[in-house]
Every structure is written in structure tokens, then in C-alpha cells.
N, C-alpha and C positions, 0 to 999 in steps of 0.2 A: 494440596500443596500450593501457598500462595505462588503468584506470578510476580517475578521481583524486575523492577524496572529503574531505567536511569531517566533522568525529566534534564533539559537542557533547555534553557529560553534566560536570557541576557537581562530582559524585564522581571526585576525579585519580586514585582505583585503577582505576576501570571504564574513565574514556577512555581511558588507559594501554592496560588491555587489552584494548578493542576495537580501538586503534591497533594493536595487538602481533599481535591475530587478522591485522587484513586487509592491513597490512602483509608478513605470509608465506602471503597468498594471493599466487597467480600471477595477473599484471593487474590488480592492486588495487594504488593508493598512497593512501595518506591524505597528504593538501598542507597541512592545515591541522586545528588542534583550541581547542575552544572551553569555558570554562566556563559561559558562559552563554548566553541564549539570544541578546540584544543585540552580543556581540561573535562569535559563529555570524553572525546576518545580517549584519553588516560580511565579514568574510573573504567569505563565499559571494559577495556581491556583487561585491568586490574580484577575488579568484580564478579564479569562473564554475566550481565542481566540476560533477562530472558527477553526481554524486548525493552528499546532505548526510545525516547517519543522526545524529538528532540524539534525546535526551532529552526525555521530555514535562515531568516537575518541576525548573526550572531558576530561580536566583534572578534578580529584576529582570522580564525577559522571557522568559516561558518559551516550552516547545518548539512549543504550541499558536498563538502571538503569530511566533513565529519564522515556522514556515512559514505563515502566512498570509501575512506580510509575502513571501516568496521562491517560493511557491507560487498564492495566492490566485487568486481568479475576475477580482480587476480585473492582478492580473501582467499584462504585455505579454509578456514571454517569463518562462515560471516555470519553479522548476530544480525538479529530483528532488528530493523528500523521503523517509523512510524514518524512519518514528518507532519505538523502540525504548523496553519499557515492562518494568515489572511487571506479572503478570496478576493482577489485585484486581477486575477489571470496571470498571475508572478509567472514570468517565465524559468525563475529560483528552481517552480516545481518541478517542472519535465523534466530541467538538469537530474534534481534531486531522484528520479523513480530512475532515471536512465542511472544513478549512480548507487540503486541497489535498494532503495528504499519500498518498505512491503508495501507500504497506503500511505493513506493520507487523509488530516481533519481539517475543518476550518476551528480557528479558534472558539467562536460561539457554539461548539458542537456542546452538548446535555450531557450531564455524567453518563447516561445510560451510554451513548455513542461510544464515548468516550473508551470505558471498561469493555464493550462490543470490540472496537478495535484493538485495544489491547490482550485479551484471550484469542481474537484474532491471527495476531501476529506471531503470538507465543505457540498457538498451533501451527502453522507454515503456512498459514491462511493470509489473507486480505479483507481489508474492509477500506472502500474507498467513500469518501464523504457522499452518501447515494443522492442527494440532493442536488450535486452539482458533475454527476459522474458522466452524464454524456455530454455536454456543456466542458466542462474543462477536458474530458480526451480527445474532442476533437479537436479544440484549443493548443493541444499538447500536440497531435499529429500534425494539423498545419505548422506547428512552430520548429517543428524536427527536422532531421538530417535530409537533405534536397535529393540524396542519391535513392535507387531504386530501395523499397523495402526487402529484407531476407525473404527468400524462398525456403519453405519445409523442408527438412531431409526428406519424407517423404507424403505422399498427397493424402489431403486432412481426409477422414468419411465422412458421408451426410451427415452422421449421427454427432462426428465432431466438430463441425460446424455447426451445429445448433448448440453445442457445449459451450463453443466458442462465444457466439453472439449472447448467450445470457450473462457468462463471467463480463462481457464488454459492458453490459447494460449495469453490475454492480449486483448482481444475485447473491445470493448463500448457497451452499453446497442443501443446502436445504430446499430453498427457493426451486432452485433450477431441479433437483429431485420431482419435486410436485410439480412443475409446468412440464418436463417432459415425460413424466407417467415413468421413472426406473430411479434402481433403488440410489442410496445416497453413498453405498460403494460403488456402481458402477458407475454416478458422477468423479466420484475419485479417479478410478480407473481412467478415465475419458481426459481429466484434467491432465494426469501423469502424462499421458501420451503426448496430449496437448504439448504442453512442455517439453518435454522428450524430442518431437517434430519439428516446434519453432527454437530452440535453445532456448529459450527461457527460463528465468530465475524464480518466478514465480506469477501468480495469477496477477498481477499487474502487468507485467510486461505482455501477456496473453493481451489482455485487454487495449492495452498501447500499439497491438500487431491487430489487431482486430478493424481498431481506426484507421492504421499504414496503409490497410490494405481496404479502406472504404467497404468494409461487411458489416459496416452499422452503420442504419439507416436514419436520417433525420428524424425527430420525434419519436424516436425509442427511448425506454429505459425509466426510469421513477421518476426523471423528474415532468412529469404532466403525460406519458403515454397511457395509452390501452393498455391493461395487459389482459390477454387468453384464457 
């Protein structure tokens, strides 16, 4: 069963051809396209996609106003979002994940990325642009709220701290199965809790509390670490 999506970007070359990428991916339809951010929430709402991959600079209402409105913390049932950016260190972005959005691409991301993120999202997953994923969340942590970070309901395990620090570095439930030697349900399990403990909405905000609280360490993560 295709994956049906809404594309919002202001610029009619780009929508065109982010329609044109994931439209010839296999299980991917785009049902709907938007120029702005205001008639994006209509359709989504209307429609119900299964993931919305929308522009952060959009005229009227932008992409940040968007998904909070389809996303947010007060949503009763909130849909996938997938913000799709220039990388400038837009501070657009923080807002945008802090207002419910699953990930995030740079525009020059490869269809392959592209589709990656979007079955992504359509699963309750994430896929953060791995390239720039420890680079822009600490970006995002320095830029954040001055007051202390939330504390767990209750204290994380070894076991969940190391779940923790690989979701921060941009893993796949895959990834982080094979680096820590257990199976890729009991990553699930680990993630659920994860969230469960910090509130979180999903494995990006994991990853945003991981920075808050300085449990990633410089020169981790894809873009140019070691990995084990």
C-alpha cells in the first residue's frame, strides 16, 4: 500500500520536483501539493496523508505555524510531518521539530534520502538529515530554551543511555540493533521507554534531550566519527 503524502514548498520548480522524485519512488504518492503553509493544513486535514513533507519559508503561514497546527502537543491525533530546509542553521528548524515535526532534509537530499524519510515517518520513525545530524542538534540545543532541561519521570538504564546516545547520533532501529549486539524489538522496546521517561513525541525530540543534556559528545555521529 502506497505511502500517500502532502508536498508544500511556495517555489512551483521545487514542489514540482519533489512531486516528480517521490511520485517514481515505488509506494510513494504524493495526493496533494501546496503553496503555502495555510492551504498545506487544509488539504492535510481534509485528505488525512500519511506523511506531509512541507517547506519551513512559506508565504502567509509558514511551515513552522503549519505543523504545529497538524502536529502539535495539544493535536488529538497529529499527522507525520517531515520539514525539508536549506542548511544555513535556520533557526526556522529548532522551532519547527520543537513544534512536532518527525525530521528533517536539506533540500539537495537524493531521492533515495528522500523516500528513506518518508517510509520513515509513515512508520512513527525518524530520519534526520545524517550528514548534518550532530552539527545542527547541537546548533538546535545551544539555540534553545535558557531554563533548565526536563528531568525523566524516572532514571534512564545503562542500557537506555546507550539507546539514547545512538538515536542522538541519527542511527536506524537497524543501526543501533547491530552496534549494540540486541535484537531490533528490543531497540523498540528501549526507544518506547525512552519516550515514555522523557515525554517525548518522538525519536527526534529523544535526540534534542540527548543534546540538552550534553550526553553527546563532540565528534560523534556520521558526520566524520569512528564508529565500533
Amino acid at each position: 500500500m502506497s505511502v500517500r503524502v502532502v508536498v508544500a514548498d511556495d517555489q512551483e520548480i521545487v514542489r514540482t520536483g519533489l512531486t516528480m522524485i517521490l511520485n517514481a519512488q515505488p509506494e510513494i504518492e504524493v495526493i496533494g501539493e501546496a503553496a503555502d503553509g495555510r492551504r498545506a493544513v487544509e488539504l492535510a486535514r481534509r485528505l488525512r496523508p500519511d506523511v506531509c513533507l512541507f517547506d519551513i519559508r512559506m508565504p502567509g503561514m509558514d511551515g513552522i505555524e503549519a505543523t504545529r497546527a497538524l502536529a502539535g502537543p495539544t493535536v488529538d491525533d497529529p499527522l507525520a510531518v517531515v520539514v525539508i530546509t536549506t542548511f544555513d542553521l535556520d533557526d526556522y528548524v529548532y522551532a519547527a521539530l520543537r513544534a512536532g515535526a518527525r525530521g528533517f532534509l536539506l533540500k539537495d537530499a537524493g531521492p533515495d534520502l528522500l523516500a528513506q524519510a518518508v517510509h520513515a515517518a509513515a512508520n512513527g520513525d525518524a530520519l534526520i538529515a545524517p550528514s548534518i545530524t550532530t552539527r545542527l542538534l547541537r546548533a538546535f540545543a545551544d539555540a534553545g530554551p535558557s531554563g533548565p532541561p526536563r528531568q525523566p519521570i524516572e532514571a534512564l538504564t545503562d542500557r537506555e543511555e546507550q539507546v539514547l546516545a545512538t538515536v542522538a547520533r541519527g542511527r536506524t532501529n537497524s543501526e543501533i540493533a547491530a552496534e549494540l549486539y540486541i535484537t531490533l524489538s528490543t531497540v523498540k522496546t528501549h526507544i518506547a521507554s525512552l519516550m515514555a521517561k522523557l515525554g517525548a513525541r518522538n525519536r527526534v525530540e529523544i535526540a534534542m534531550w540527548a543534546y540538552e543534556t550534553n550526553r553527546v559528545t563532540h565528534g560523534s555521529g556520521r558526520d566524520g566519527s569512528a564508529r565500533r
